[in-house]
C-alpha positions in Angstrom: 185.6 147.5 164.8 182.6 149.0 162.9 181.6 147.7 159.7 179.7 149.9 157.2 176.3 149.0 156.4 174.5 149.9 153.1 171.0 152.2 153.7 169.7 151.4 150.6 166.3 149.0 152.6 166.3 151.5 155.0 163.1 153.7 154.5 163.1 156.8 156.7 160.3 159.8 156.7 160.9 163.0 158.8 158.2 165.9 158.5 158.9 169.1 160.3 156.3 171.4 160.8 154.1 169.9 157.9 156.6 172.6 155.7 159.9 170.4 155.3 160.0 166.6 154.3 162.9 164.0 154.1 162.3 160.8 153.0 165.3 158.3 152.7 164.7 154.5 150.8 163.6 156.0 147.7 163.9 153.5 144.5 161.6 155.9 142.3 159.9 158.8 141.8 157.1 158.3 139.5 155.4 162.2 139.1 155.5 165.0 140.7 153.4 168.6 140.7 152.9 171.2 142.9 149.8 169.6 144.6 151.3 166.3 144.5 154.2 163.9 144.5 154.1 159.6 143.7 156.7 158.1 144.4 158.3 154.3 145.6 160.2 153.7 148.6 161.8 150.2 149.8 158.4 150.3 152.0 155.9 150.8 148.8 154.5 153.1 146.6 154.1 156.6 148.7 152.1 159.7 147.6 152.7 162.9 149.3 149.9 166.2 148.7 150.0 169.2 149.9 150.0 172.8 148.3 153.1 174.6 146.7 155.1 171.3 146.8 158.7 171.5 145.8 161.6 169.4 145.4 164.1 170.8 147.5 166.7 168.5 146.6 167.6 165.1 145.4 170.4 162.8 146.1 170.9 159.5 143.8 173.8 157.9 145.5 171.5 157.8 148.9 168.0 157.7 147.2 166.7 160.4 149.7 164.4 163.4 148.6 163.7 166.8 150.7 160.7 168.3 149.8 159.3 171.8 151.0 155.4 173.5 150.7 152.4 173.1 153.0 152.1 169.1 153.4 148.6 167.5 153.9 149.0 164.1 153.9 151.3 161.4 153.4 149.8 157.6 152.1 151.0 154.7 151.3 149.9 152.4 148.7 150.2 149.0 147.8 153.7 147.3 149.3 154.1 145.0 146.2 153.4 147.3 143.6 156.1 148.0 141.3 156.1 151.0 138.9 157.6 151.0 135.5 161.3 152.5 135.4 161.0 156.5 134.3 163.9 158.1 132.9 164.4 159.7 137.1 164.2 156.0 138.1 167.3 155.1 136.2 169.1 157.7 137.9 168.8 156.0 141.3 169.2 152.5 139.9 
């Protein structure tokens, strides 16, 4: 029998054609423009840039993000770095 595990620590990044993003493992999202996007993932602080950047859509219960625009670059920050809670934060909390 199969047991049901919980994705919460698991932290997974698809890019298609540098025009779609989905990023599971997402605890926070700390800003977001059209040029770029900060958030934190169960891997880190991540910060996504790119050009006509847009939040495609959002779900809480999974903490995954879709994102769609011209994507330049993906980077990671600091592992440890924790960012205050924003009022979006809460929501996947």
């Amino acid at each position: 029998m199969m047991q049901e595990t919980e994705n919460s620590g698991l932290h997974l990044v698809t890019l298609e054609d540098r025009k779609s993003l989905s990023i599971s493992g997402i605890t926070d999202i700390d800003r977001f423009d059209e040029r770029e996007i900060v958030l934190y993932t169960s891997m880190g602080e991540l910060t996504i840039t790119g050009k006509e950047l847009h939040i495609h859509a959002i779900s809480i219960e999974n903490g995954s993000l879709s994102v769609d625009g011209d994507i330049w670059a993906l980077q990671y920050g600091d592992k440890d770095k924790q960012s205050p809670v924003s009022l979006l934060g809460k929501l996947f909390r």
